[in-house]
N, C-alpha and C positions, 0 to 999 in steps of 0.2 A: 504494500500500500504506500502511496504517494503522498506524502501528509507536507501539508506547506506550514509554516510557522513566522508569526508575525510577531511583533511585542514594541509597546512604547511608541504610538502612532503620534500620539501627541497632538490630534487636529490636522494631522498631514493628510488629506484626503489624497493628494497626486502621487505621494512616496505611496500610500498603499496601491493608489491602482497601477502601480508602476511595478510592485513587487510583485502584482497577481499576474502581471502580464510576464516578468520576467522567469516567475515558477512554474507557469503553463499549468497542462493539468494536473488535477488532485485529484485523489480520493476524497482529502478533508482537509478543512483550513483550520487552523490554532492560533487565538491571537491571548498573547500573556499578560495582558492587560495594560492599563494607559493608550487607549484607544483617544480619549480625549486630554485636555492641558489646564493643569489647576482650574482654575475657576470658567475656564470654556467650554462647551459643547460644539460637536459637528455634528451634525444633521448627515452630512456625506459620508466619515467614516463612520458612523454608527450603523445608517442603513444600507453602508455593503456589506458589511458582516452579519447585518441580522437577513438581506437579502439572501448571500452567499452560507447561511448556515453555520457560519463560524462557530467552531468550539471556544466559547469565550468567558472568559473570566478579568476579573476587575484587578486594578491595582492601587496604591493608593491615591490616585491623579481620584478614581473615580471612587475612593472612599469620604475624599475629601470632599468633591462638587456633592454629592450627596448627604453628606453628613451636616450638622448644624450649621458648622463657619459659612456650606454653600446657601443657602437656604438665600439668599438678594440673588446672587448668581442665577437659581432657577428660576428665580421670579420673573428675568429678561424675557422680551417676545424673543420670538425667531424658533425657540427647544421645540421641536415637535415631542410631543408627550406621547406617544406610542413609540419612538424610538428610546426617551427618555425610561419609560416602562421598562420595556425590553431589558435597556443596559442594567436597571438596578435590582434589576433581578438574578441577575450575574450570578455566583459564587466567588469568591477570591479561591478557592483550590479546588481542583477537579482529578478523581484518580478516574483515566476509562480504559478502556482497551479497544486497541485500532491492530486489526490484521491477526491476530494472538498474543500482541505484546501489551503490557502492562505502560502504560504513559500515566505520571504522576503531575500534574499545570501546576504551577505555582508563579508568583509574580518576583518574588523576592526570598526566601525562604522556607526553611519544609518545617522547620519549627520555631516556636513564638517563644520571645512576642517576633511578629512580625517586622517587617521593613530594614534591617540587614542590609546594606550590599556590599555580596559576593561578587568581589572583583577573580579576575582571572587568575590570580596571581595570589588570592586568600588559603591560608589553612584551610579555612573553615569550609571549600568546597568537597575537599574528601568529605566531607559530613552527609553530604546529600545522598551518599553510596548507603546510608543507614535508611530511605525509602524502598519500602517493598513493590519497587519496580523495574523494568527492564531500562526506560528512561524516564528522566527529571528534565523537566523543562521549566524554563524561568527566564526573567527579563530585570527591568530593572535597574540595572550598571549599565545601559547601551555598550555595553562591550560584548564583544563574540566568544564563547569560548564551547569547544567540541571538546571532550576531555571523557575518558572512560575514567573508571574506579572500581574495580572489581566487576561485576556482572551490571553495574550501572555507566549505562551513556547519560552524561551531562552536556546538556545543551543550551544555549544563549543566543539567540541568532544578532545579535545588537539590538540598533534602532531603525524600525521602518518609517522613523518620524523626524525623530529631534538626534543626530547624528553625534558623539560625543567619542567616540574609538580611535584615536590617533592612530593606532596601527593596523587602521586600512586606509588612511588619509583622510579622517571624517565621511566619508562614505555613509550613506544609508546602507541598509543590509536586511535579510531574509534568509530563512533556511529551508531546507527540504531536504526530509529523511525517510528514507525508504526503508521501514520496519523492518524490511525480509532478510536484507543485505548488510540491514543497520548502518549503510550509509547517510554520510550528509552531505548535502552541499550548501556551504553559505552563499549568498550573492550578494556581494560590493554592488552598488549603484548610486548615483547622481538622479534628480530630478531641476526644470528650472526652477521652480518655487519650492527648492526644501526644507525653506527657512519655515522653523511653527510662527503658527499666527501669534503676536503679543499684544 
């Protein structure tokens, strides 16, 4: 199975449809949350992902718009409230199984308190090898990192929004891993507007 993987859109409507166009077909989209940016909502990435089915979960961009401090935020015209529904509906973690393999979502971390970042380069990524599954997937750090650890593939595809990874040149980025092969491939990409909205 073909599974695409997004994380940290950030309002980037054109980095996402740029990612989807550059992973081709899927079996299934994963997006590891911060689809939207502090205090903003998109209309655009929200209803590709709820269009395209996306396996999605929240991160703290969308604990925050939702939680009390957002409460003026949502009040703004423009939210369409059926997208806005959808997204808060979320989970912030999702354990499922794509192909026979066990995928464990997470935005940030497998244990709380939440919000962590697991840079590529932390101890504390062996830790993620203590989930009961084949991979861990997370976002968060906009940094990329492919890393095994015993029977666990850890995964970070960057950012398909707000690009932050000096070592791919600030690049936007996306992954695609093929359960059966337990390949991945990341993909570096530019868009013209892939500055987030402020």
């Amino acid at each position: 199975m073909r599974v695409g993987v997004v994380s940290d859109i950030h309002c980037n409507a054109d980095g996402l449809r740029r990612a989807l166009e550059l992973m081709g077909d899927l079996d299934e989209l994963i997006c590891l949350g911060d689809s939207i940016y502090e205090y903003r909502f998109s209309n655009d990435v929200v209803d590709i992902l709820r269009r395209r089915e996306a396996i999605t979960i929240v991160g703290n961009h969308e604990e925050c718009f939702f939680g009390p401090l957002g409460e003026r935020a949502r009040a703004r015209p423009g939210m369409d409230p059926v997208l806005a529904d959808w997204l808060v509906t979320r989970p912030h973690r999702r354990d499922i199984e794509i192909g026979g393999k066990r995928l464990l979502l997470i935005h940030s971390t497998p244990w709380e308190p939440r919000g962590e970042y697991i840079h590529p380069t932390s101890r504390d990524l062996a830790r993620f090898a203590e989930a009961d599954a084949d991979f861990v997937l997370y976002g968060h750090t906009h940094q990329q990192v492919v890393r095994r650890f015993g029977q666990v593939l850890v995964i970070n595809p960057g950012s398909t929004g707000d690009p932050r990874d000096s070592r791919n040149g600030g690049q936007l980025s996306c992954a695609v891993l093929d359960t059966g092969s337990e390949e991945v491939q990341v993909i570096d990409f530019s868009v013209s507007h892939s500055a987030v909205p402020r």
